[in-house]
Every structure is written in structure tokens, then in C-alpha cells.
N, C-alpha and C positions, 0 to 999 in steps of 0.2 A: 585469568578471567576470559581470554580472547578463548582461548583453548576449550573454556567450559560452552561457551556458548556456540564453538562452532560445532562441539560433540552433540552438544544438545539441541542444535538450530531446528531440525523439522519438527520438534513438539514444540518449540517456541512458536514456529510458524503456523501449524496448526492451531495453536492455542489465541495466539493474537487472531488469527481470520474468524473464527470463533467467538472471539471477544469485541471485533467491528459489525459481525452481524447479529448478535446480542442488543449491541447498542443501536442500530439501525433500524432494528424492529420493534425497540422499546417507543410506548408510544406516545405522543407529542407533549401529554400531560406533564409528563415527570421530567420532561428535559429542562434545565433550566434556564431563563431567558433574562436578557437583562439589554436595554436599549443601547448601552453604553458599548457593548461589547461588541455591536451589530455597526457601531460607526466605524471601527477600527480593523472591521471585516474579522474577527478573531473564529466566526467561525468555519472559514475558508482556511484560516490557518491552520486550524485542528483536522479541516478533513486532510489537507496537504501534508500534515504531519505524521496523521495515522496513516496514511499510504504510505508515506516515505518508508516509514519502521515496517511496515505489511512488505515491500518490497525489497529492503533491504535486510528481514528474517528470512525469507525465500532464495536471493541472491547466495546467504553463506550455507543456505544448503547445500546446495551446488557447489559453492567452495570446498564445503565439509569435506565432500562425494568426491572430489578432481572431477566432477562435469563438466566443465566451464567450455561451452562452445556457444556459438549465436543461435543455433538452436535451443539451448536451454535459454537463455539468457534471453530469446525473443519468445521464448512462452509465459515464464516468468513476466513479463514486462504485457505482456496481450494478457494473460490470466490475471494480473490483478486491476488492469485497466478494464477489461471486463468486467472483473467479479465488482469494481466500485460503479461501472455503468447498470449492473441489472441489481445491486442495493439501490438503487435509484431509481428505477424501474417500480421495485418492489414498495418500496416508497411511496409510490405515486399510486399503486395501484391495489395493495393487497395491505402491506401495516396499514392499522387503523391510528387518525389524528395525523399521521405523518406526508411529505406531501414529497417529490422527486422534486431536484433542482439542476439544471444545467449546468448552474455554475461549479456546484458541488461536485459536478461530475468530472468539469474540468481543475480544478482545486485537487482531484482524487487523483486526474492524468499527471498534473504535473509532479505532486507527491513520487509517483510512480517511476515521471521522469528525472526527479532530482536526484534519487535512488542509481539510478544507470548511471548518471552523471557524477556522483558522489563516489562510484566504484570506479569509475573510471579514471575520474579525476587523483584516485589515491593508488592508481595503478595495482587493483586489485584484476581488473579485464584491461587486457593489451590487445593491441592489433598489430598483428605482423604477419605482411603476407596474405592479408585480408581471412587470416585468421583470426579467432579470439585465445591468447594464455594467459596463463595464469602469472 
């Protein structure tokens, strides 16, 4: 399964960034909203979580490829911290109903960062030499 997904990682990746700005620009009408779910902050956890999977489909790209160096791995990490900052943007200024949130933004960074972390942590990116291996 590992094997399928990292053959197939950049249409996965593609398809998920596609599938966040789908949802992002869907407008505020249809989203569904429930008071209960707003105490328990849930949906700071969905943005945290759709980053994370946005970040860490991109990440086995680069796996897929043997690119793994901090340049990739610092574009990937600025590219989708960006790409959740200017949905936010887009949010606030152009979807209609919908509105940009700060916090979403940083809910999207950390997504982004638990991602690095989660790679790192599983010693998928190593540092040696102030290099990054594989």
C-alpha cells in the first residue's frame, strides 16, 4: 500500500490541493455549522488536519523522486503555508458568504508543521552534517 501511494503521490497531491480549494471556495451557505462543534474548536482541527495530509502528500513526493534535501523540503513547507495563507485571503476577499480567519491560518501552519515533524519524528528526513537524508 506504502509503495502504491508513494508511486502515485503527486496526483494524490494534486488532487487533495484541489479538493482544499474546492472546499474553500464553496460558499458559506452549504457549509454545515453546529454550535457544538465550535466549542470544542473542531473546526481548527480539520483545518490542522487537512494541512497536515496536504503536507505530508507533497512530502512523499519528494520521497517518491530521492529529492529530499531542505530545499525541497523548505518549499514544500513555505508552499503549502502559503497556499493555506492566500485561501484565507481569498476567503476574506473574493468567495462570496465566506470570511478569512487568522486563526485558520495558523491551524493551517501548524497542520503544515506537524507534517515536518511527523517526518521527522519517523525518521523519514534525517540531519547529518546539516544535511537532510533520506
Amino acid at each position: 500500500m506504502t509503495h502504491y501511494i508513494l508511486k502515485k503521490s503527486l496526483w494524490f497531491s494534486i488532487i487533495w490541493t484541489l479538493v482544499i480549494f474546492i472546499l474553500c471556495c464553496t460558499p458559506g451557505k452549504y457549509i454545515p455549522t453546529s454550535n457544538w462543534l465550535e466549542l470544542l474548536s473542531f473546526d481548527k482541527f480539520v483545518h490542522a488536519s487537512i494541512f497536515f495530509v496536504l503536507c505530508t502528500l507533497w512530502f512523499s513526493v519528494i520521497i517518491s523522486k530521492k529529492k529530499i534535501n531542505s530545499k525541497y523540503i523548505g518549499a514544500i513547507l513555505i508552499g503549502c503555508v502559503g497556499y493555506g495563507g492566500l485561501l484565507e485571503i481569498m476567503q476574506a476577499t473574493i468567495f462570496s458568504q465566506r470570511s478569512g480567519d487568522w486563526l485558520d491560518f495558523i491551524a493551517n501552519s501548524f497542520g503544515c508543521l506537524l507534517a515536518l515533524w511527523f517526518f521527522w519524528k519517523k525518521k523519514l528526513f534525517q540531519i547529518k552534517d546539516n544535511n537532510l537524508i533520506l
